[in-house]
N, C-alpha and C positions, 0 to 999 in steps of 0.2 A: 504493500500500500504506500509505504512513506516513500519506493523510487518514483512510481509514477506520477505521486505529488509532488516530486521534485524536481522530473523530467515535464511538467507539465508550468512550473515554474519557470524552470531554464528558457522555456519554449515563450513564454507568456502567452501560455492557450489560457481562454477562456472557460473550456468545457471541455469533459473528459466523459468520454461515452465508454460504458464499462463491455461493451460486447457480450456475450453469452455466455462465459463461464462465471464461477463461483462470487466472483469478485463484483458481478451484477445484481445480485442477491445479498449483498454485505451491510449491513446496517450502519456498523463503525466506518466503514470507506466512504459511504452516504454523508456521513456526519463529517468525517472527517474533509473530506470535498468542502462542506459549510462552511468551516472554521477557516477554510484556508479561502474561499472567497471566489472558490470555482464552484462552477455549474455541475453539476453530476447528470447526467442525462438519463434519469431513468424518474421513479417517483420519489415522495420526499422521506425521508429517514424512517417517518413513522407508520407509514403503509409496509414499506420495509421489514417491520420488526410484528406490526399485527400479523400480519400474511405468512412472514418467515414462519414464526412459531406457529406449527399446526394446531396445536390446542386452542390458543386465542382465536385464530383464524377462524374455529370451528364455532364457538360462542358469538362473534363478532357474526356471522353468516346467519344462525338461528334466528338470532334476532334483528334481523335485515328482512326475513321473512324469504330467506334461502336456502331449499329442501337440503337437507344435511346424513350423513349415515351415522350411525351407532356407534357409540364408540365409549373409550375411556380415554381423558386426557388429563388426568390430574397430575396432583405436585407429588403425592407417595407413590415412589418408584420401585418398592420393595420389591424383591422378588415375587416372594407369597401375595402381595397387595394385586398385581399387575396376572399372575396366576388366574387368581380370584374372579377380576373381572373379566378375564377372559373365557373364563368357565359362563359366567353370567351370559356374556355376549351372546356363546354360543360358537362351537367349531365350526369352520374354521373360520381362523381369525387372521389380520395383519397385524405383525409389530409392525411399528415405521420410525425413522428418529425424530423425536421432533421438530430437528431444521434441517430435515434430508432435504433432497432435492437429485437430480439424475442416481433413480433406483439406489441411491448408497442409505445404507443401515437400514434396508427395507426386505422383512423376511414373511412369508405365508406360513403359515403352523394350521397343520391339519389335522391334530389330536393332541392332547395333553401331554403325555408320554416327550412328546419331543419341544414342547415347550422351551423348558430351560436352556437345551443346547442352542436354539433358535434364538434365544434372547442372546446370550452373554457373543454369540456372535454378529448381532444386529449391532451391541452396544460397541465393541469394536471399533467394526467399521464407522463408528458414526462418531465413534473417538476419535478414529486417527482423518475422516476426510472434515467434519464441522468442530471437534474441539467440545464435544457436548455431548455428552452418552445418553440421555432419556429420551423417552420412547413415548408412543402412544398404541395405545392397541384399539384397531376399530374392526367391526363386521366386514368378513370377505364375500363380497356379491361373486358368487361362477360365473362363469363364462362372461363376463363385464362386457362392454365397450368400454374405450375411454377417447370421450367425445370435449374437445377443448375449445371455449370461444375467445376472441381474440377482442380486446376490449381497448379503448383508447379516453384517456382523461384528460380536463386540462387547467391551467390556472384559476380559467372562471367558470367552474363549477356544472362544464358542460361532461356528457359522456356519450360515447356511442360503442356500438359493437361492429364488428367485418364480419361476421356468422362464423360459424363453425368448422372444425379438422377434425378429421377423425383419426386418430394413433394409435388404434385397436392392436392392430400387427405391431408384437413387440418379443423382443427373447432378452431373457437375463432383467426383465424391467426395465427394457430402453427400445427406444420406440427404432423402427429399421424400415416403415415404410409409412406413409402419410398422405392424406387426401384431405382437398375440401371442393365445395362443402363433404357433410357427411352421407355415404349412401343409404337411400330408402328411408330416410327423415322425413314427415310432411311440411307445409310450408308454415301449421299453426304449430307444430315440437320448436321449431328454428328461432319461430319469433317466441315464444316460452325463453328458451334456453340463451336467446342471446338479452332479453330484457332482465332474466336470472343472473347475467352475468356483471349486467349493469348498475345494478341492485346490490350488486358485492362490492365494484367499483367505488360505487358509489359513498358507501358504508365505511371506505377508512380515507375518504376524497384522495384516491387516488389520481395521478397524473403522470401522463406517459404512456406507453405502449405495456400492454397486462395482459396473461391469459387465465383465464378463469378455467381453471380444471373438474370436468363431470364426471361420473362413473354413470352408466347407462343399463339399465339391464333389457332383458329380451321384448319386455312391453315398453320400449323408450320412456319409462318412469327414470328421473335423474335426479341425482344425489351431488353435492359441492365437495369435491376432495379436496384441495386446492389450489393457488392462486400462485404463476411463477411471474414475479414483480419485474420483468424485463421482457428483453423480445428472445423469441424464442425460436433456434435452430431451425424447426420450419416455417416461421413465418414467410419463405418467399411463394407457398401455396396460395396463403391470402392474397398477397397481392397479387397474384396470377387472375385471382377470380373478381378482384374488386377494380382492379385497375390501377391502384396506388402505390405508391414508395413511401414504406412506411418505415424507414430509417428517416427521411424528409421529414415526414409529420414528427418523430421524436426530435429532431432539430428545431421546427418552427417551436414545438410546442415548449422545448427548453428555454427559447427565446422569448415566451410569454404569448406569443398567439395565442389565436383560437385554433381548435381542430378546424383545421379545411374543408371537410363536408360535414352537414348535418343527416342525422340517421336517415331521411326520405332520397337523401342523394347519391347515397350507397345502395349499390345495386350490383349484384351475384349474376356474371357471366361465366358459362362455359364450367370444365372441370378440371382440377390441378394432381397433379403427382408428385410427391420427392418420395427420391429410393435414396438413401442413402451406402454407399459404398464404403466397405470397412475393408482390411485386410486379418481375417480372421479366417478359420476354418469350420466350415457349418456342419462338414463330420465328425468335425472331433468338438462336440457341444458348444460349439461358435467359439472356441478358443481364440483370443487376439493373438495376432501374429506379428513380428518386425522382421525388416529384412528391403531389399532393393528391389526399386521400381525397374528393373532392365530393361521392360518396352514398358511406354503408356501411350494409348491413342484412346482420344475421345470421339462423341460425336458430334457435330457444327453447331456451335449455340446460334441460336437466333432468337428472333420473339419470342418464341413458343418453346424453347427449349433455353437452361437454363443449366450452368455448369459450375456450382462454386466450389474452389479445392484449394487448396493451400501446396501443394507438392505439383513435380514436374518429370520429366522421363531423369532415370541416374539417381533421382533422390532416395533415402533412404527411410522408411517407415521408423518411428526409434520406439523400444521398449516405456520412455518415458511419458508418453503423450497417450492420450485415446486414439485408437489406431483407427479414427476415419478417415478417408483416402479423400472422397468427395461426396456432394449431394447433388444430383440427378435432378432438376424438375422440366415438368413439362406440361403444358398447357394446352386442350383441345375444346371443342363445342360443347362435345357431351362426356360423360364417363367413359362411354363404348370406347370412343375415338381416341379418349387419353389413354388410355389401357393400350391400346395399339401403338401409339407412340410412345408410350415408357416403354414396350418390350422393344421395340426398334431401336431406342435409341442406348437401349441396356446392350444390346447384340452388338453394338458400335465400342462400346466401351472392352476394348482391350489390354487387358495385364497380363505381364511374365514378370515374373521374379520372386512372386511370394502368393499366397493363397487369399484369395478373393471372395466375396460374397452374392458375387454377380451371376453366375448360371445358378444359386438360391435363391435368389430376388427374379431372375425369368422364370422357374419353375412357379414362383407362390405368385407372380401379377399375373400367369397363365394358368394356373389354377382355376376349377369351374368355379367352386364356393367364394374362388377372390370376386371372379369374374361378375357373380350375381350379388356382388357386395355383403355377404354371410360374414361378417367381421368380428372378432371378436378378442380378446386379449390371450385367450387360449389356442388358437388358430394354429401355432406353429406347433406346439405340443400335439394338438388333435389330429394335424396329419403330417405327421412329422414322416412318417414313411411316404407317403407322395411328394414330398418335396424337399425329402434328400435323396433321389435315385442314384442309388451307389452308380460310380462308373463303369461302366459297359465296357468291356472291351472292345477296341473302335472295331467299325464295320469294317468288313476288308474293301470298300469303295475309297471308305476315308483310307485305308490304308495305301489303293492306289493314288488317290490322292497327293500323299504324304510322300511317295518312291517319285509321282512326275516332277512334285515341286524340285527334290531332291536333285534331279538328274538336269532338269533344265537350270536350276543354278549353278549346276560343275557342267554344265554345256560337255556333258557325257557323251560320245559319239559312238562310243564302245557298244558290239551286238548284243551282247547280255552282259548284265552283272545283278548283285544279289544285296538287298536289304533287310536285316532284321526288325522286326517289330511284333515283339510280345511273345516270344519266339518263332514269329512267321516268317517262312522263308518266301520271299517274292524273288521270282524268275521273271527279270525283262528282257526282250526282245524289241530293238528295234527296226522299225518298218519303212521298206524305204521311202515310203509316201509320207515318213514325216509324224508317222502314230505309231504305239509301243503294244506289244501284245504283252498284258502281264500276268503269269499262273500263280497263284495262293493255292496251296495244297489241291484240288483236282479240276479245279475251276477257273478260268480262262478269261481273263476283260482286256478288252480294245480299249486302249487310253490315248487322250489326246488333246492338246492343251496349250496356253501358253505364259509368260510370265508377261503383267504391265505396270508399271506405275504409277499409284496414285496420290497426290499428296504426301510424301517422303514414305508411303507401303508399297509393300509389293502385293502385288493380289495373284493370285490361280488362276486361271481361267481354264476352265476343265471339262472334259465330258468321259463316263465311265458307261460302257456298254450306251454310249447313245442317250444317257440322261444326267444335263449340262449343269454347272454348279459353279458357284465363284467363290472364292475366302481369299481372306488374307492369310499371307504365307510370313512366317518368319523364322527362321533357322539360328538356331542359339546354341553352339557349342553342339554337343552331340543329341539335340533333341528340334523337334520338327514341333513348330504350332500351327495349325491350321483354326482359323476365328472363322466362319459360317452363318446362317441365321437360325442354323443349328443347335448353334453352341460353341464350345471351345472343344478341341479336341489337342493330345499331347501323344505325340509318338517319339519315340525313344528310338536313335539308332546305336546297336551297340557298341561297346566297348570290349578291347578286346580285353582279355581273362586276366591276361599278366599286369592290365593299366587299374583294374578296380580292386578298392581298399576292403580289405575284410569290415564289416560292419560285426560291432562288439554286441552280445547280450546283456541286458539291466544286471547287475551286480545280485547273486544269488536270487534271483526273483524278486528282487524290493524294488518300490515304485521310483520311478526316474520325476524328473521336475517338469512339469505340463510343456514351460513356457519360464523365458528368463524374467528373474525376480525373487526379492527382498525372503527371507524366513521370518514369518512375523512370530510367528509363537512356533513350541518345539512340546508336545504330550508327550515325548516317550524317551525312556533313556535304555542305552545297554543293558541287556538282561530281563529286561519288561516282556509277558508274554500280552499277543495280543493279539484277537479276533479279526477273520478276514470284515470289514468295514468301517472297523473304528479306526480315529481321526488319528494320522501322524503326528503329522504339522499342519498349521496354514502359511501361506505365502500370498506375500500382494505384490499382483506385475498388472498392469497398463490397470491402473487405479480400481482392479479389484481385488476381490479376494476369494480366495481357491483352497478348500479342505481339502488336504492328500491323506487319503485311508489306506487301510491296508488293504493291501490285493489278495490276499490268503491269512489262515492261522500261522502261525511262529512264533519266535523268540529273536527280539532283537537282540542283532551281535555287536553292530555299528550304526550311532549316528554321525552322516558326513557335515554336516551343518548345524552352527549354534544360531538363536534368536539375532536377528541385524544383519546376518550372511547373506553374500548375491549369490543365487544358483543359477546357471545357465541352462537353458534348454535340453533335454532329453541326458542330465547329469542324475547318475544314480544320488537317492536321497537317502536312504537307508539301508542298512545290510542283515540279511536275516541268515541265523547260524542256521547249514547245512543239516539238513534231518538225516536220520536214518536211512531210511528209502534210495535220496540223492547221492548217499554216500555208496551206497551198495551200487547203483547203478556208473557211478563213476569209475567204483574197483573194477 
């Protein structure tokens, strides 16, 4: 806080716009901005601090006459006390912390039994990201929506709303794809939920750009969760649909204007999308990834598309940050149409170098249940099989595919020669007309194709048995990418036996480390016997936190890591003494 009031000093800025992270939601940075004579661009300290704290927020809302869920927020934070009312409540319940904010110290407990573990690890995390370990525990609605309106305040006392996003699709409690308005809403829920939201606005005279957070359930009955006091990651959906720059209006309005439009002059066209792009892997439980951008190609922003990202081809994703790569939006007439242009413009977006979220994100916007807007906060969990289709081994078309691109980049002239892939052996012939005849074990394709350039790509241009295809081609070391509207596909050419590393087994069976990052707590020491499930350690890398259990029964022999150590990536974490069994089979 005290550099950027100092660097804001140096500068003689007038106004310091806090952007989206933590530091936007700060009460003391709000105040502190005051004292020092700058503008803070966001609302005034004490909207700030009603909103922050969820308990207040929650009392402050009731009586505004803003439908509220169940819950418990008091000052006694006892264990047994917080137990108690969660028995009351009723299973299942949410802990949350009470100045969480992006999913941190926020846990679902689905029976008593596991209470306790669920708290002291909500409390944690809510230690080390806000500085403040208490919690609130309120009624968990199934299968939710979570529908957010977007609200605007201003010095004289005026408010209005931009209607509604829907952030239903989410994994790990962070939102991963976003729309507005909301599907299958009528036009009297919209105006309910944004006049509800106005009404909260209103209630701590808020000013600035606000969203008012809903939980929704299956009868669009809605409940005030709450309220994130700045703009928010996806706000560029709204303005897709209202027509405005609403960084602009937080400027004028910092400046003492009025809001630029009055509620009758805001009007909802068309339908918006952000996908947001991570480098994470969505098979291995959306594990965040780091590691090098080696290709990136986007796809053309224009009006209607819409590309914000902070990295560039060569850069490096780092362990330190949230590993989002960029956000995606896109803008069309209707739903249908924007659904067709997000997957378009998602088949555009190509990465090599590290594991992506993007043939995840075309699987679930091409999903039927997306498609009919069936949304809901459980969505990725309920078809979590349709929309992780493990990988195929490529079709052998792609494969020929994969040998033309090959052969026309080394301008091969040779009659035959032979490519590996997956251990397929392809037999080329070629033809002196200029086309290659190629055999995969007993089956025979005419291929024929050529390489062109577009915009610093190289593209295929191809036909296998007479039915034509284009991708982009890019050859990286000893592996083939072919990008499609397909998908992605990854062909490996090998290596010969004497050039590849023996790859090492996890140290006696003990669990290796997800993902590089910090050992935050250590449960077990030398000697310790312990059940396959219970907790190692935890470790926090790209600002979460990750329970490592046991993979089996044993007895720990070795731990490699004390409490404050950095483990690196797929580094064994503990060592389990050798049983019986193992020993026999090794003699």
């Amino acid at each position: 806080m005290e550099k950027i009031i100092q660097v804001a000093k140096t500068s003689a800025a007038q106004a310091i716009h806090p952007g989206y992270g933590f530091l936007s939601e700060n009460m003391e940075f709000a105040e502190l901005c005051k004292q020092e004579g700058i503008i803070f661009i966001g609302p005034p300290p004490s909207a700030i601090r009603d909103m922050g704290i969820k308990s207040t927020s929650k009392s402050i809302m009731a009586a505004a006459g803003v439908p509220v869920v169940e819950g418990y927020h008091g000052e006694d934070q006892s264990d047994q006390c917080l137990k108690e009312h969660a028995g009351r409540i009723g299973y299942p319940v949410m802990i949350k912390a009470v100045r969480g904010g992006g999913g941190k110290g926020m846990r679902i407990v689905r029976s008593e039994q596991e209470f306790q573990e669920q708290l002291e690890s909500a409390r944690r995390e809510a230690k080390k990201s806000f500085n403040d370990d208490a919690v609130l525990i309120e009624k968990f609605v199934d299968t939710p929506r979570h529908v957010e309106v977007q609200v605007f305040g201003d010095h004289h006392g005026n408010a209005v709303y931009l209607f509604e996003r829907d952030c239903s699709v989410q994994r790990r409690h962070q939102k991963i794809i976003e729309e507005a308005p909301a599907p299958g809403i009528k036009p009297e829920v919209r105006k309910k939920l944004g006049e509800a939201a106005v009404r909260a606005a209103k209630a701590v005279n808020y000013v600035g750009a606000g969203t008012v957070e809903f939980i929704m359930d299956s009868k669009h009955n809605f409940y005030f969760m709450e309220m994130n006091t700045r703009l928010q990651v996806e706000h560029p959906v709204t303005e897709m649909i209202t027509g405005t720059d609403l960084v602009e209006w937080q400027l004028r309005i910092a400046a003492g204007e009025k809001i630029p439009l009055s509620q009758e002059e805001i009007t909802l066209q068309g339908h918006a999308f952000e996908a947001r792009i991570y480098a994470e892997d969505p098979s291995n439980n959306f594990m965040p990834g780091a590691g090098p951008l080696v290709h990136l190609s986007t796809p053309r922003a224009d009006p209607s598309t819409r590309i914000e990202t902070g990295v560039r081809q060569g850069d490096e994703v780092s362990v330190h940050y949230d590993p989002m790569i960029a956000k995606l939006v896109v803008w069309a007439a209707d739903r249908q149409a924007a659904l067709t242009k997000l997957r378009y413009s998602l088949r555009q977006y190509n990465i090599i170098g590290l594991h992506t979220n993007i043939d995840f994100l075309l699987n679930l916007s091409g999903h039927p249940e997306f498609e009919a807007g069936n949304v809901h906060t459980d969505f990725i969990p309920q078809h979590h099989k349709e929309l992780l289709l493990s990988r195929k081994a490529a079709a052998k078309e792609s494969l020929c595919q994969a040998a033309l691109g090959l052969i026309l980049k080394e301008k091969a002239m040779t009659d035959a020669f032979t490519l590996q892939a997956h251990d397929v052996a392809i037999a080329v012939t070629y033809n002196h007309d200029g086309s290659y005849s190629m055999q995969i074990e007993d089956k025979t394709f005419q291929v024929l194709g050529d390489l062109y350039s577009e915009e610093d790509c190289t593209y295929l241009k191809c036909s296998v048995n007479g039915v034509a295809s284009k991708a982009k081609l890019i050859i990286l070391e000893n592996t083939i990418y072919l990008f499609s509207k397909e998908g992605s596909i990854e062909i490996d050419i090998p290596v010969p036996k004497y050039l590849s590393s023996v790859s090492s087994e996890g140290t006696q069976g003990g669990p290796l480390a997800p993902m590089t990052g910090t050992i935050e707590k250590v449960f077990v020491k030398a000697g310790d016997k312990v059940k396959a499930g219970d907790s190692l350690m935890v470790m926090i890398a790209m600002k979460m936190e990750h329970t490592i259990k046991a993979p089996k029964d044993g007895t720990i022999k070795k731990v490699f890591y004390r409490e404050g150590a950095q483990a690196n990536r797929h580094t064994p974490l503990v060592e389990f003494e050798e049983e019986e069994s193992d020993k026999r089979e090794s003699e």
